[in-house]
Backbone bond lengths (Angstrom), bond angles and torsions (degrees), N, CA, C in turn:
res aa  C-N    CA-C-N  psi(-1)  N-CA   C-N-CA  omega(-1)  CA-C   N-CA-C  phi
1 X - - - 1.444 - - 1.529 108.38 -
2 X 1.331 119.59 118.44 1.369 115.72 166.70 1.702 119.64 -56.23
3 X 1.448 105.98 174.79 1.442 121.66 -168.96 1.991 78.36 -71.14
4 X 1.126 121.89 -57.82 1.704 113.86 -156.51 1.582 102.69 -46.92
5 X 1.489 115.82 -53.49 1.148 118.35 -165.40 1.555 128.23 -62.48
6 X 1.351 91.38 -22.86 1.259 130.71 -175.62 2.094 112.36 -70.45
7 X 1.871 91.11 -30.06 1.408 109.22 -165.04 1.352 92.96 -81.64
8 X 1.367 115.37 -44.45 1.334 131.64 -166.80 1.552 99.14 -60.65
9 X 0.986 119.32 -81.05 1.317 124.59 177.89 1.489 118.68 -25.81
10 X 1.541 116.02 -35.90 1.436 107.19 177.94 1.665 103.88 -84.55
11 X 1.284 113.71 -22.34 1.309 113.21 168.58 1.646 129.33 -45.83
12 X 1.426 89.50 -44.60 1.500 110.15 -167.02 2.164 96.86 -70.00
13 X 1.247 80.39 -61.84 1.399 85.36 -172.67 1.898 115.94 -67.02
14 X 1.327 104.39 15.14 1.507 123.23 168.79 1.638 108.85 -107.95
15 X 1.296 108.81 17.55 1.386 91.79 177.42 1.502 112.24 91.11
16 X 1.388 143.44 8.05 1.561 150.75 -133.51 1.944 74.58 -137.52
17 X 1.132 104.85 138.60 1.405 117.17 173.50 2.454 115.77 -129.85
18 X 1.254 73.81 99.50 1.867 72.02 -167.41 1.797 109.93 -53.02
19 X 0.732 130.42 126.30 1.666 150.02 176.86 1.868 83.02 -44.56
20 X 1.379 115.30 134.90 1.451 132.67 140.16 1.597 128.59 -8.48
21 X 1.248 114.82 -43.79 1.246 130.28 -175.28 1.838 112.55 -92.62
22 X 1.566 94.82 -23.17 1.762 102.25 163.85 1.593 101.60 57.51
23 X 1.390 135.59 21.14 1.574 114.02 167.01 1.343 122.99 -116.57
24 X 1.294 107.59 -19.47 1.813 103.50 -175.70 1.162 119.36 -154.20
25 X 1.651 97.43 13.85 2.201 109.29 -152.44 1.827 78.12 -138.60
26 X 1.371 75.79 126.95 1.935 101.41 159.70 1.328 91.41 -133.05
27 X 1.300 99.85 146.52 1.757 121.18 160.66 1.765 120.00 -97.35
28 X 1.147 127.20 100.99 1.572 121.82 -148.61 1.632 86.25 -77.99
29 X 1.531 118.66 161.22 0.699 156.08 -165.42 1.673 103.49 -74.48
30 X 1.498 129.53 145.92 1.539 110.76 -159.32 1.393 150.72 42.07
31 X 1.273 88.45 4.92 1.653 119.91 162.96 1.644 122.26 -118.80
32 X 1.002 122.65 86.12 1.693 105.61 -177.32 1.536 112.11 -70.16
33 X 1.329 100.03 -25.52 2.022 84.05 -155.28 1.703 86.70 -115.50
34 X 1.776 119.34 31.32 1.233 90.06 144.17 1.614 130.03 -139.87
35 X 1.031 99.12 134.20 1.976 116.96 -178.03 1.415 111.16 -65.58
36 X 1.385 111.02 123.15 1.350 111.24 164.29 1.785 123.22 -128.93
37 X 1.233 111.92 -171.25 1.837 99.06 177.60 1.324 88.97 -66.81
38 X 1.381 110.09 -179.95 1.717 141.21 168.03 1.681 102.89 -64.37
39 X 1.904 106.11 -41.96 1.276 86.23 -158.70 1.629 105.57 -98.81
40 X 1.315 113.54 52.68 1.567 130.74 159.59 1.646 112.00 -72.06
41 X 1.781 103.15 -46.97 1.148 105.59 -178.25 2.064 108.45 -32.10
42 X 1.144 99.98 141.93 1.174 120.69 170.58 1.840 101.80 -67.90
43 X 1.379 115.92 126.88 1.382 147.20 156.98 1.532 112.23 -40.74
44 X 1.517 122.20 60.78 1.432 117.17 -150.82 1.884 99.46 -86.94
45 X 1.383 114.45 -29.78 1.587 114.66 179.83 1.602 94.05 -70.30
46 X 0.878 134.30 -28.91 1.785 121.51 -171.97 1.647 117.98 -116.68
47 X 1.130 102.65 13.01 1.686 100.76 -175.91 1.377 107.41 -140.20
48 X 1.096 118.45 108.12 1.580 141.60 -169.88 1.663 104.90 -63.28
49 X 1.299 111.73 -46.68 1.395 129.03 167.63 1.631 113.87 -47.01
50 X 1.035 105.13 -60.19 1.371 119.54 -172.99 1.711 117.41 -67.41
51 X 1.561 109.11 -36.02 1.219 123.87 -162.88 1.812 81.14 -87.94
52 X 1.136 140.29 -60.25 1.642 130.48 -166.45 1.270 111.71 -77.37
53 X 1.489 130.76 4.44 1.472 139.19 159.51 1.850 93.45 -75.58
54 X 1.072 116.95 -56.25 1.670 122.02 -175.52 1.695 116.24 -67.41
55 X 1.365 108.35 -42.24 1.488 119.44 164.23 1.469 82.52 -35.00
56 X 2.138 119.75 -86.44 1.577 105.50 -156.85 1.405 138.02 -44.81
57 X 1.219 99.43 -44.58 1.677 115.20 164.70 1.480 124.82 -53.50
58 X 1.359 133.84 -39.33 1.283 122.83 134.39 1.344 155.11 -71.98
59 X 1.332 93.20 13.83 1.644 104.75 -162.80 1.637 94.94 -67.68
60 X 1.759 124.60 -37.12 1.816 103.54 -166.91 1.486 90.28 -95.07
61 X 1.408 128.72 42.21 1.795 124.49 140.52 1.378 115.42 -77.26
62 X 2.002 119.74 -49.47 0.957 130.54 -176.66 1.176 126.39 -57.78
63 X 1.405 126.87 112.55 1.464 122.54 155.64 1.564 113.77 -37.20
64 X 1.277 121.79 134.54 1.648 118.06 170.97 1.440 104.20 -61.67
65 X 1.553 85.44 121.99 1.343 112.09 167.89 1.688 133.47 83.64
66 X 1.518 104.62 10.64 1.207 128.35 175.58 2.240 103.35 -62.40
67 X 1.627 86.17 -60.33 1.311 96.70 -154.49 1.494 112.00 -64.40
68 X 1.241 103.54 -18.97 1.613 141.13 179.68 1.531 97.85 -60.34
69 X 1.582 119.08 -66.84 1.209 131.38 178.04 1.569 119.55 -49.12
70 X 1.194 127.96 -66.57 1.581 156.35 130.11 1.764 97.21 18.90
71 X 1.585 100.30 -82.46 1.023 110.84 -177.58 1.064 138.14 -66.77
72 X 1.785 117.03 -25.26 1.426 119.81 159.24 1.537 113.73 -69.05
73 X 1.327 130.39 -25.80 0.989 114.11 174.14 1.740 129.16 -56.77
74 X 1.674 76.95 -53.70 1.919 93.49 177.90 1.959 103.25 -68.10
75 X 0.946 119.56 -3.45 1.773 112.73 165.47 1.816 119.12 -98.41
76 X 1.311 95.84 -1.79 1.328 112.72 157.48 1.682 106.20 92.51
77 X 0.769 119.27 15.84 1.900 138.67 164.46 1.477 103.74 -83.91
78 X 1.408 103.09 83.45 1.916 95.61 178.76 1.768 94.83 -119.55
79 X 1.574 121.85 28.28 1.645 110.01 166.85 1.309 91.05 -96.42
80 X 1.181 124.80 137.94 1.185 131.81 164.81 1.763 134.97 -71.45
81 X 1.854 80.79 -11.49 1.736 96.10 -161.56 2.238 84.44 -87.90
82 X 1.148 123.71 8.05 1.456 106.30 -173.86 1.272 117.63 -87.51
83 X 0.970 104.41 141.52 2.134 114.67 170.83 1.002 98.38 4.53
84 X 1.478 146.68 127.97 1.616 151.14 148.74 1.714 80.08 -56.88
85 X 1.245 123.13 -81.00 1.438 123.49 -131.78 2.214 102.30 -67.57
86 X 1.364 98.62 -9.77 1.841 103.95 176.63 1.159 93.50 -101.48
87 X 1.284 142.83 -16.85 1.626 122.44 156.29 1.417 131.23 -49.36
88 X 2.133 84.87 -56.62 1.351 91.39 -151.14 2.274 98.91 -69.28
89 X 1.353 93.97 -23.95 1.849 110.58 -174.81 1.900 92.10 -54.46
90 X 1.168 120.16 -58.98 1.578 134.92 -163.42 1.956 92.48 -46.91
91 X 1.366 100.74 -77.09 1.097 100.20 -164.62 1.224 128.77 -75.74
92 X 1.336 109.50 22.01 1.727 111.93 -156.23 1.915 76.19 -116.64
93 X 1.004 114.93 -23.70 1.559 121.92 -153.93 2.116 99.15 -104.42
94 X 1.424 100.86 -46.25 1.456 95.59 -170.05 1.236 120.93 -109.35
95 X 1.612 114.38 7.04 1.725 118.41 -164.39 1.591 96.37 -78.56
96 X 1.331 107.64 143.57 1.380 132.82 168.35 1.809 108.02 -66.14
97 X 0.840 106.21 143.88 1.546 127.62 163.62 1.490 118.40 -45.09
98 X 1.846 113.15 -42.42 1.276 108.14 -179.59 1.560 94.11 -94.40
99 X 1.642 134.04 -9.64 1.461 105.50 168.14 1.204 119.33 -106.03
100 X 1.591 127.24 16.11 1.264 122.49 132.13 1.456 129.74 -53.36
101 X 1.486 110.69 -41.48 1.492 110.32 165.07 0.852 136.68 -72.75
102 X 1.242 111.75 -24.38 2.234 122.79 167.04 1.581 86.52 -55.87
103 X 1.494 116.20 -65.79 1.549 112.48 -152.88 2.010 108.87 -59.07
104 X 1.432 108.97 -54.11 1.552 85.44 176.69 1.620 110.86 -72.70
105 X 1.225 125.13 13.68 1.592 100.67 -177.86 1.616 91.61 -92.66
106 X 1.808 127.32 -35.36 1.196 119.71 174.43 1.504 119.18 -71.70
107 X 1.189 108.60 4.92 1.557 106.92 -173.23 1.323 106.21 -93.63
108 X 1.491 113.87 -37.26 1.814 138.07 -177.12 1.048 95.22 -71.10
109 X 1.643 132.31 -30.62 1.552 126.25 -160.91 2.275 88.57 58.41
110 X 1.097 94.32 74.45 1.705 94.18 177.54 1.759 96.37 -113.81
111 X 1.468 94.23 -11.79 1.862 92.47 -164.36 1.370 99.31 -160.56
């Protein structure tokens, strides 16, 4: 799956509804009747802003503590026996934008 499809997908599962025709038209979210290009979608692998606006909006998908998990892995904390509370501080503080998005797309099972 490419990074686009990949964008889309967090889109979708943000509330973003793709237009019928699926090529260049999203319908943003709190807007029904309005159409825009595809590449409105919000920049979720490179924009920190954008990606913790979507963190909120999915947060009541997540089982507690999935996304938590997800993300310590992809920040490179894979002992399980370490500090809950220096994990959860590490990654809440230093995760990248694109491994916030690996983590809810593996958390959604989106990919």
């Amino acid at each position: 799956m490419t990074q686009e499809q990949k964008r889309i997908k967090l889109a979708e599962a943000g509330g973003w509804k793709v237009h019928p025709n699926d090529r260049f038209i999203v319908i943003p979210p709190n807007s029904p009747h309005s159409v825009q290009p595809l590449s409105t979608i919000p920049d979720y692998f490179n924009d920190l802003n954008a990606v913790h606006e979507l963190e909120k909006t999915i947060e009541r998908l997540c089982k507690e503590g999935d996304y938590w998990f997800h993300l310590r892995e992809l920040c490179a904390f894979p002992d399980a026996e370490s500090d809950w509370n220096k994990v959860y501080f590490f990654t809440a503080v230093h995760a990248t934008a694109a491994q916030r998005c690996e983590a809810i797309g593996k958390t959604l099972n989106l990919w």
